[in-house]
MITI-276442 format. One record per residue (C-alpha): x, y, z; residue number from 1; chain. Coordinates in Angstrom, 3 decimals, m for minus. Layout:
MITI-276442
+----------+----------+----------+-----+---+
!       px !       py !       pz !   k ! c !
+----------+----------+----------+-----+---+
!        X !        Y !        Z ! NUM ! A !
...
+----------+----------+----------+-----+---+
END
This chain:
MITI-276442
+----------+----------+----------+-----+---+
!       px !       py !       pz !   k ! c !
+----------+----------+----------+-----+---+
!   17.049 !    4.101 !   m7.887 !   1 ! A !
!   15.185 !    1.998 !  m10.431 !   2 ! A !
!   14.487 !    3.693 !  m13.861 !   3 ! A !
!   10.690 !    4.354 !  m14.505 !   4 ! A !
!   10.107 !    1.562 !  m16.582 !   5 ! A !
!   12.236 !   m0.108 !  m14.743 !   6 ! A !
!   10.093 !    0.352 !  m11.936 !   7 ! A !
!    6.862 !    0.011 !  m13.515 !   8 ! A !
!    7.380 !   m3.664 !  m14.618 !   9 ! A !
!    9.227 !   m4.727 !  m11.614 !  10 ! A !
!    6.194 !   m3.846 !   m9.461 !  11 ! A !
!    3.471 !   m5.310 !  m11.914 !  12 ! A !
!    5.270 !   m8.682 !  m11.603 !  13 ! A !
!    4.692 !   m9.364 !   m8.212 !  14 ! A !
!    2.711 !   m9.243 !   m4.942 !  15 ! A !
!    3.341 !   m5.855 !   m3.197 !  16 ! A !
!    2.929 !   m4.908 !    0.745 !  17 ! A !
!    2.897 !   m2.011 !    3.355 !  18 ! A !
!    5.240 !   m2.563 !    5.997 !  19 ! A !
!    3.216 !   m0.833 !    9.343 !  20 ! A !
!    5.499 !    1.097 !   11.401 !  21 ! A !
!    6.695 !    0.590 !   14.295 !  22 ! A !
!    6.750 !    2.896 !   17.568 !  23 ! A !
!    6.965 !    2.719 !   21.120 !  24 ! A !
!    5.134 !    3.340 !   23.641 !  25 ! A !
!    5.423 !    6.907 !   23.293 !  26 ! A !
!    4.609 !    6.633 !   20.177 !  27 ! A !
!    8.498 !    7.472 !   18.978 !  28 ! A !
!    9.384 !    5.773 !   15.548 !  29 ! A !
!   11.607 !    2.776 !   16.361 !  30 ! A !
!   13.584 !    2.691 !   13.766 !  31 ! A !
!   15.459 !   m0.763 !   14.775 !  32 ! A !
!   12.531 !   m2.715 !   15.091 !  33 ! A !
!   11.267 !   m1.407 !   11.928 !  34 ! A !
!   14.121 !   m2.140 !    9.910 !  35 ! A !
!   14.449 !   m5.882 !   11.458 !  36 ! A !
!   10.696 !   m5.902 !   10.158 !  37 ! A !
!   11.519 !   m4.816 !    6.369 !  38 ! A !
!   14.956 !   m6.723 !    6.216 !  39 ! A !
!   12.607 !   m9.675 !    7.027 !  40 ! A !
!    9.268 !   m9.026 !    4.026 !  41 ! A !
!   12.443 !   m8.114 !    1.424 !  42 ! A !
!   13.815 !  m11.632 !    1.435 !  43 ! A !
!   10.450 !  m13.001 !    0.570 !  44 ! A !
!    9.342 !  m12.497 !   m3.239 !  45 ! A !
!    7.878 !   m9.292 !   m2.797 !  46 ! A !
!    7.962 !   m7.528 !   m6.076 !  47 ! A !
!    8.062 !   m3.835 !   m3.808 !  48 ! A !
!    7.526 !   m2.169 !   m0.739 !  49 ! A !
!    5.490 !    0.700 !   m0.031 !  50 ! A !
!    6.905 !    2.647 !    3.177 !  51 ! A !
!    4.980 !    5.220 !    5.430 !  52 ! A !
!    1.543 !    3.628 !    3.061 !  53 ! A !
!   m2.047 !    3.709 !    4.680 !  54 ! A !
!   m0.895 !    0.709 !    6.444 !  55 ! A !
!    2.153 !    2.610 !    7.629 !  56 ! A !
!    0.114 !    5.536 !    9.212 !  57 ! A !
!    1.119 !    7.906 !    6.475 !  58 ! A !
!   m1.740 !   10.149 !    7.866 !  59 ! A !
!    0.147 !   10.219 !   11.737 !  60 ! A !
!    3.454 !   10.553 !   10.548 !  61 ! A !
!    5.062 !   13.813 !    9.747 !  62 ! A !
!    6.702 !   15.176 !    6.831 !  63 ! A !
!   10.302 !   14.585 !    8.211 !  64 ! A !
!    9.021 !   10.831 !    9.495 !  65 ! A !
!    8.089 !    9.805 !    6.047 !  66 ! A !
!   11.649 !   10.494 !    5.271 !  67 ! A !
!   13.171 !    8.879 !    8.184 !  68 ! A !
!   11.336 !    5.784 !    7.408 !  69 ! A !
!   12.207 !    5.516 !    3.578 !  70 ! A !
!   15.624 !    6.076 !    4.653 !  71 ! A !
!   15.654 !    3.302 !    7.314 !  72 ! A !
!   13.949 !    0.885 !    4.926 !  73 ! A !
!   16.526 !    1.761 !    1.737 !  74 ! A !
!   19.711 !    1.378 !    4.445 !  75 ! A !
!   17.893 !   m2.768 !    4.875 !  76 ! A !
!   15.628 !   m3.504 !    1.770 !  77 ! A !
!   18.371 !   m4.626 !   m1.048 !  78 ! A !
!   17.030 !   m4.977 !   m4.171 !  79 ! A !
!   13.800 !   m4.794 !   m3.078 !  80 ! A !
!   12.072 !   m1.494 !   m5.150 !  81 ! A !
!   11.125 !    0.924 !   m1.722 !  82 ! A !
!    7.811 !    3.560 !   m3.031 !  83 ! A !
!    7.466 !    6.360 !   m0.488 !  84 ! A !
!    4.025 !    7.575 !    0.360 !  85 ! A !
!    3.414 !   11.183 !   m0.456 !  86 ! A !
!    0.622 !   13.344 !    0.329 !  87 ! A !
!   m1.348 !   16.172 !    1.764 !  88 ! A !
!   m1.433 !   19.453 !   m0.259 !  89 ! A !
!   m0.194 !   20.193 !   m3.244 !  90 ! A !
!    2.866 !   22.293 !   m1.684 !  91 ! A !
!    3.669 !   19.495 !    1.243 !  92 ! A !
!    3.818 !   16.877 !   m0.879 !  93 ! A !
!    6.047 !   18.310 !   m3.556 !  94 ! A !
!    8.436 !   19.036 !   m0.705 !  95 ! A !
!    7.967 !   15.089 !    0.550 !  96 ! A !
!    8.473 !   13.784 !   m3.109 !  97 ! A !
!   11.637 !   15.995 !   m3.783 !  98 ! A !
!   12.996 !   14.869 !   m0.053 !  99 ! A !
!   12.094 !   10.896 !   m1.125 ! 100 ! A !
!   13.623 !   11.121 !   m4.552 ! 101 ! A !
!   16.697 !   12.859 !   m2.846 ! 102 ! A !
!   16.863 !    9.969 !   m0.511 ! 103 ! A !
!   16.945 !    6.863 !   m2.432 ! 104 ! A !
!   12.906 !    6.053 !   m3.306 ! 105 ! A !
!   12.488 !    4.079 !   m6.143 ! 106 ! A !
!    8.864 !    5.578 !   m6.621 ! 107 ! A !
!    5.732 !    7.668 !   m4.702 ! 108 ! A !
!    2.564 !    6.467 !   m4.089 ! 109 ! A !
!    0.239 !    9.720 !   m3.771 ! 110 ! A !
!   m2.282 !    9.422 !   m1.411 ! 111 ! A !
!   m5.497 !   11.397 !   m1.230 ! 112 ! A !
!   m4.971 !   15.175 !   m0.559 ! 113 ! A !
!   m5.957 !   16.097 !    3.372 ! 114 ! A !
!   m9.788 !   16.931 !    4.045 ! 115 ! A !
!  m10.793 !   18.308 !    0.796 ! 116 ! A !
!  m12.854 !   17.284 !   m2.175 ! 117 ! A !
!  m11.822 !   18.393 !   m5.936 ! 118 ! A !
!  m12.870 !   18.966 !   m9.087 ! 119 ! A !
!  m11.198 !   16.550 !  m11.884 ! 120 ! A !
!   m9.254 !   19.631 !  m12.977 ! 121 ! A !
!   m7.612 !   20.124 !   m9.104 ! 122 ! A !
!   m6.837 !   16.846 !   m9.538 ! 123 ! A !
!   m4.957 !   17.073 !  m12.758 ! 124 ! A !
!   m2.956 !   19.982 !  m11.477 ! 125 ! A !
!   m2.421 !   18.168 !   m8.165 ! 126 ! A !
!   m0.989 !   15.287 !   m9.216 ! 127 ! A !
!    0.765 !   16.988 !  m12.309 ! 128 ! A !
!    2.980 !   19.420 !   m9.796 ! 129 ! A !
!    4.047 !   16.398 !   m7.751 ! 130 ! A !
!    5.021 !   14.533 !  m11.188 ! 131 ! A !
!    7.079 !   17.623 !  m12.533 ! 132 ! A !
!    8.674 !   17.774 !   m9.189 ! 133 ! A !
!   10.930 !   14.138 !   m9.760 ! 134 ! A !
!   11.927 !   12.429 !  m11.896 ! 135 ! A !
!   11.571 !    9.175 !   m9.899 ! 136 ! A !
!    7.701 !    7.292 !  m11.175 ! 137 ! A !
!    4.657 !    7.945 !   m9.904 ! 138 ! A !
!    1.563 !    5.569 !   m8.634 ! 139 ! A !
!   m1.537 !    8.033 !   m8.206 ! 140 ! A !
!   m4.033 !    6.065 !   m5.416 ! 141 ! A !
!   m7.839 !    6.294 !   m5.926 ! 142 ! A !
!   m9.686 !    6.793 !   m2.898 ! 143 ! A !
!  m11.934 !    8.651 !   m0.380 ! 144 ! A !
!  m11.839 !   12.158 !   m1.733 ! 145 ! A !
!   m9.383 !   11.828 !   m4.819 ! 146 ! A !
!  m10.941 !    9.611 !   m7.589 ! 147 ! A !
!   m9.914 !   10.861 !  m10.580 ! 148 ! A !
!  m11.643 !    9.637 !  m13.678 ! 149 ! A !
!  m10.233 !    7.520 !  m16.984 ! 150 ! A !
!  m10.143 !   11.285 !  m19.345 ! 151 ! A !
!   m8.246 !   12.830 !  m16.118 ! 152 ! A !
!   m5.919 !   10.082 !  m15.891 ! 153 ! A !
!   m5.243 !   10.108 !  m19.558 ! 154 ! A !
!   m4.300 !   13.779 !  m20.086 ! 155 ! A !
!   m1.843 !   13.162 !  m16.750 ! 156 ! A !
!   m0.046 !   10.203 !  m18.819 ! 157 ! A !
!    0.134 !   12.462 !  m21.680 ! 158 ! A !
!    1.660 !   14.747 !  m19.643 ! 159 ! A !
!    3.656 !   13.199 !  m16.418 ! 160 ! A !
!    6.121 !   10.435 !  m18.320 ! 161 ! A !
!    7.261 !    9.077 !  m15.041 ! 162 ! A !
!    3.524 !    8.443 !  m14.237 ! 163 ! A !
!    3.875 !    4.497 !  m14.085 ! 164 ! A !
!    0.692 !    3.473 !  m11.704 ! 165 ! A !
!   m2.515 !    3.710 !  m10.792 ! 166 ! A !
!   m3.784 !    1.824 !   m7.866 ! 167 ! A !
!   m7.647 !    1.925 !   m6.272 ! 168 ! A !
!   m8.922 !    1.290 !   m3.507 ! 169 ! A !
!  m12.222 !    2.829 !   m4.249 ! 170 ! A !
!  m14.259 !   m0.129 !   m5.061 ! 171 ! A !
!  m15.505 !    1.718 !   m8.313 ! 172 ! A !
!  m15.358 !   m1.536 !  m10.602 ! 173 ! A !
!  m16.489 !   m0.229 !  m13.404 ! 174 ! A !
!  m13.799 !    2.849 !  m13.350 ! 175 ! A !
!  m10.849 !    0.632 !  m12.503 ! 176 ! A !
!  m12.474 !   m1.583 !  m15.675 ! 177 ! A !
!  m12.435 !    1.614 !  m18.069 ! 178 ! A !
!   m9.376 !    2.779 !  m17.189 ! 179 ! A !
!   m7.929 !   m0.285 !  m17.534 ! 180 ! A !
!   m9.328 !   m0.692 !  m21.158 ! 181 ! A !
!   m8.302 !    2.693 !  m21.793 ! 182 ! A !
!   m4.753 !    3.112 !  m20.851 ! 183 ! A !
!   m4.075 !   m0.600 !  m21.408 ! 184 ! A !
!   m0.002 !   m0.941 !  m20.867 ! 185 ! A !
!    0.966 !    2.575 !  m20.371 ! 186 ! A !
!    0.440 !    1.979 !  m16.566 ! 187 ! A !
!    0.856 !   m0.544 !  m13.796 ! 188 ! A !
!   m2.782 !   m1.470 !  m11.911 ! 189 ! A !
!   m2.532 !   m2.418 !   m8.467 ! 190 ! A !
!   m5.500 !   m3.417 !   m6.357 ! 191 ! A !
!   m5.436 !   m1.170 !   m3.093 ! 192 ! A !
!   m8.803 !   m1.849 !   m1.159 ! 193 ! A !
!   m8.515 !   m2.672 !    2.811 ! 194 ! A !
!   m7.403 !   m6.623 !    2.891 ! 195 ! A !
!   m6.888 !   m6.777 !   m0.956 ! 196 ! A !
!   m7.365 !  m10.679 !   m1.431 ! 197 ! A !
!  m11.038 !  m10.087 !   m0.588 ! 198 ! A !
!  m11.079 !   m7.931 !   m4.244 ! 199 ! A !
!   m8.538 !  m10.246 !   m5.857 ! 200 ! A !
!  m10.885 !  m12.079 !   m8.232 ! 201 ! A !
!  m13.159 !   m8.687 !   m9.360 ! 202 ! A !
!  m10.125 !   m6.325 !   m9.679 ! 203 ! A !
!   m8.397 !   m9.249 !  m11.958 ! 204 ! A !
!  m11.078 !   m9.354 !  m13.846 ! 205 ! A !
!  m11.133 !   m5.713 !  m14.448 ! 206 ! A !
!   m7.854 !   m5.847 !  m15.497 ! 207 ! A !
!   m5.347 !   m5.231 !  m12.490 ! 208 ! A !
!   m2.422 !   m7.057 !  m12.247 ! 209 ! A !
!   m1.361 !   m6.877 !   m8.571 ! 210 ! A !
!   m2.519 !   m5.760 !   m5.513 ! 211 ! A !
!   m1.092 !   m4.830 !   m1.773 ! 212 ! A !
!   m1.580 !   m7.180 !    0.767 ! 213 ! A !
!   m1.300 !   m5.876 !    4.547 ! 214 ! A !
!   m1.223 !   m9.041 !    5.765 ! 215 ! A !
!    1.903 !   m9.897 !    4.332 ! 216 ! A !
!    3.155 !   m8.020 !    7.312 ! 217 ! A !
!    2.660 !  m11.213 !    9.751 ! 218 ! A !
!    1.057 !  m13.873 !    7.773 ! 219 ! A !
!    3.910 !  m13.650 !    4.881 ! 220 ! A !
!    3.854 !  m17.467 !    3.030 ! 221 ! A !
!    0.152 !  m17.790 !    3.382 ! 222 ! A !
!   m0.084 !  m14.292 !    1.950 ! 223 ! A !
!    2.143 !  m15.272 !   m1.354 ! 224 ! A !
!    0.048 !  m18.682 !   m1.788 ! 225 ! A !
!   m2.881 !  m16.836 !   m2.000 ! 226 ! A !
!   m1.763 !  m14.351 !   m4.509 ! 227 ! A !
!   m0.031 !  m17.247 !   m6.554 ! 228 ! A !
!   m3.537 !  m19.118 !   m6.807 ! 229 ! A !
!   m5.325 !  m15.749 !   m7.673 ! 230 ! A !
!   m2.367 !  m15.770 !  m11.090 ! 231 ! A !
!   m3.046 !  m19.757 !  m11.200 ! 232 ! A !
!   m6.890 !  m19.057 !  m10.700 ! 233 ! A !
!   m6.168 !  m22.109 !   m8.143 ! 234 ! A !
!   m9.962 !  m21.833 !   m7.107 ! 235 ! A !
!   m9.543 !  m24.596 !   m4.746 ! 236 ! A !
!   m6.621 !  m22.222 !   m2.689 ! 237 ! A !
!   m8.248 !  m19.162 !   m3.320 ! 238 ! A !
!  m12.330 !  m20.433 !   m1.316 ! 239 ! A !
!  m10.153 !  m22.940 !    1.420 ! 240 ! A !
!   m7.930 !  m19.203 !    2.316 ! 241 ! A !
!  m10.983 !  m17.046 !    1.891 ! 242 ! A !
!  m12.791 !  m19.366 !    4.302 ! 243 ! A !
!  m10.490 !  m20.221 !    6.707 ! 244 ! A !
!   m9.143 !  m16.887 !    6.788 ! 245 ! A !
!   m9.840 !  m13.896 !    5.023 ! 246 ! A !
!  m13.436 !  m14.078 !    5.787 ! 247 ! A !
!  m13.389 !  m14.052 !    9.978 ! 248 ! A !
!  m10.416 !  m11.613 !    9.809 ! 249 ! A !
!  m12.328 !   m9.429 !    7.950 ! 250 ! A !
!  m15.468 !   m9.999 !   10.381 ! 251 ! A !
!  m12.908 !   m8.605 !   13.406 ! 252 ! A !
!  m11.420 !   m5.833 !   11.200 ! 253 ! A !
!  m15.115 !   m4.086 !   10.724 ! 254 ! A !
!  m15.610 !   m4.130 !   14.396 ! 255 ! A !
!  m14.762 !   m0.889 !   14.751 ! 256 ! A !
!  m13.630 !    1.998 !   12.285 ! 257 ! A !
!  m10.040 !    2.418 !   11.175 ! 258 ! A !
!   m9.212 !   m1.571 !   12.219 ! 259 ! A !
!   m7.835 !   m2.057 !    9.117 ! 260 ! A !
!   m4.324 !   m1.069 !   10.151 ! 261 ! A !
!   m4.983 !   m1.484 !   13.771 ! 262 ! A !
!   m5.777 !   m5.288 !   12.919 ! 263 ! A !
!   m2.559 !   m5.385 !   11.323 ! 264 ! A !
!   m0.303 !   m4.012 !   14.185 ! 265 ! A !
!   m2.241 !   m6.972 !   16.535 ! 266 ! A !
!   m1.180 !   m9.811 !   14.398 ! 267 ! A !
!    2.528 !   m8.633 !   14.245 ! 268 ! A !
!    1.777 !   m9.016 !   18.220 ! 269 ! A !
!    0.558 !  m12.300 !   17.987 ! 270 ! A !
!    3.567 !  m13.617 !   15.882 ! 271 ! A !
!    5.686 !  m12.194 !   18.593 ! 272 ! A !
!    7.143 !   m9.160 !   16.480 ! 273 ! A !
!    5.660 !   m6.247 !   18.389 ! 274 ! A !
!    5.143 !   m3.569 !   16.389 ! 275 ! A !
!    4.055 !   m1.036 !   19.167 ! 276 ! A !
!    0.431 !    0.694 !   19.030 ! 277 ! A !
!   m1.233 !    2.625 !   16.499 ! 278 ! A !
!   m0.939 !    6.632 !   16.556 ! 279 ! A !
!   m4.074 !    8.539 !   17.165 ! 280 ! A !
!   m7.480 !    8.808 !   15.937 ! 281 ! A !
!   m6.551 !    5.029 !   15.356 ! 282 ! A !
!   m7.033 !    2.579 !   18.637 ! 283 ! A !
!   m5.983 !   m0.808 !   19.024 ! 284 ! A !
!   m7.993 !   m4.014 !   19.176 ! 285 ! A !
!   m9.313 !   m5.287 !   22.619 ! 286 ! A !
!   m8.330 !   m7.865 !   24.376 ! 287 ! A !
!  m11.026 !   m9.575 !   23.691 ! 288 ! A !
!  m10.315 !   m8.783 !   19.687 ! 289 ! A !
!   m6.553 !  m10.580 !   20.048 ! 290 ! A !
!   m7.749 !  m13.338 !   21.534 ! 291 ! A !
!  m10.484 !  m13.547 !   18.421 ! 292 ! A !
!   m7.541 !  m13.274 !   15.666 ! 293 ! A !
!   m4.749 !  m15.567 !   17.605 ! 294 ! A !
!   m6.122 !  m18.680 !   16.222 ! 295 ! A !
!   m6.490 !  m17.220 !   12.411 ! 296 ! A !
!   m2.965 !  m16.182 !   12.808 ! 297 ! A !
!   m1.001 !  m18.371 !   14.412 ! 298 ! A !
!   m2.684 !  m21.216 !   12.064 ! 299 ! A !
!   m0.238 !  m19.457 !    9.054 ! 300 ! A !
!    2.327 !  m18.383 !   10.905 ! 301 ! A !
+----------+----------+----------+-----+---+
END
């Protein structure tokens, strides 16, 4: 495992992805397939992984599949830094960050607590027991129910050292910009809204230094040119991708609620690496939907 600070520059210096993952057709993990899939996005220049993620179906999986997944992707990943996903409440996810750090994670990426809203201080204390729980760093992820505010997140990286990260994927501009001012290089920013390259140009500008990319899962080379003209500020790349791409996936992804993973899964179809179907609530695209996205992917692929 990767010291904190370690950890915390490592990530910043790079583009970072979700691999999704995979199951059959009983919707059993399939832990082969999956590691073939994150052998494969380590040997490009990822700068980390995040395993059992939103795009990994963090919210399907159970407490023991988180694990089994962080320990398939450490067993394939090299040197690639592995963050686990960690969640729920307060009590389940200390027991999934002290399982992670106990097999191999090089971080945890806490995602929104299940179902409820909070006050700033439930927040604190939330993400304060998981912190005192590991020694391993710490990305808190602003979203949905859990956006905790600059003076919230200040007190934590008083308190938490191994608090190395915030990431959002709340859309809340302005807050990513003040916390950003505020906290300047005492944490990594990461830019975590659904297809991240649409955001690229307004979260850089607020002062985040990387971002997640889920389509990095399928469309891998195109994904790394377009978050090496968004550090170039290539504008040329970054309209011809946004255009040709980005734009009409996004048009198929708001189809229907919760594509933004399901989307995901149907290119890794396309490209001929089946990644099985998405769990429950979640439903796959069409037919009709696969045949809309073949052209954008197979174009980059």
């Amino acid at each position: 495992m990767m010291q904190t600070e370690e950890i915390k520059n490592k990530l910043g210096s790079g583009l970072l992805s979700f691999p999704v993952t995979h199951f059959d057709e009983n919707f059993k993990f399939l832990k082969k397939s999956y590691q073939d899939h994150v052998s494969l996005l380590s040997h490009y220049d990822a700068a980390g992984l995040f395993v059992a993620g939103g795009t990994g179906e963090f919210f399907s999986l159970t407490p023991a599949e988180v694990i089994d997944t962080l320990r398939a992707a450490k067993e394939v990943a090299d040197d690639t830094p592995i963050i686990c996903g960690c969640g729920y409440g307060t009590q389940i996810a200390i027991s999934i960050a002290e399982e992670a750090e106990k097999a191999g994670a090089d971080g945890l990426l806490v995602l929104p607590p299940y179902l409820v809203n909070s006050t700033q201080e439930g927040l604190y204390a939330h993400v304060k027991a998981i912190c005192d729980s590991v020694k391993i760093g710490v990305i808190i992820y602003n979203r949905d129910n859990s956006i905790i505010n600059a003076e919230t997140l200040m007190r934590l990286c008083d308190s938490c050292p191994n608090l190395i990260g915030f990431k959002d994927g709340s859309g809340k501009i302005g807050l990513v910009r003040e916390i950003c001012a505020k906290l300047g290089d005492r944490l990594t920013y990461i830019g975590g809204m659904p297809t991240a390259e649409l955001f690229a140009d307004a979260y850089g500008a607020a002062g985040v230094t990387t971002y997640s990319s889920a389509v990095f899962n399928f469309v891998p080379e195109m994904a790394l040119q377009f978050f090496n003209a968004v550090r170039d500020n290539n504008k040329d790349t970054i309209e011809r991708l946004l255009m040709e791409f980005f734009f009409p996936y996004a048009e198929i992804r708001d189809r229907q609620t919760g594509y933004a993973v399901s989307i995901v899964k149907a290119g890794m179809r396309i490209i001929g690496q089946d990644a099985g179907p998405v769990r429950s609530p979640l439903t796959d695209l069409t037919a009709e939907e696969h045949e809309m996205l073949a052209p954008l992917v197979k174009k980059y692929s």
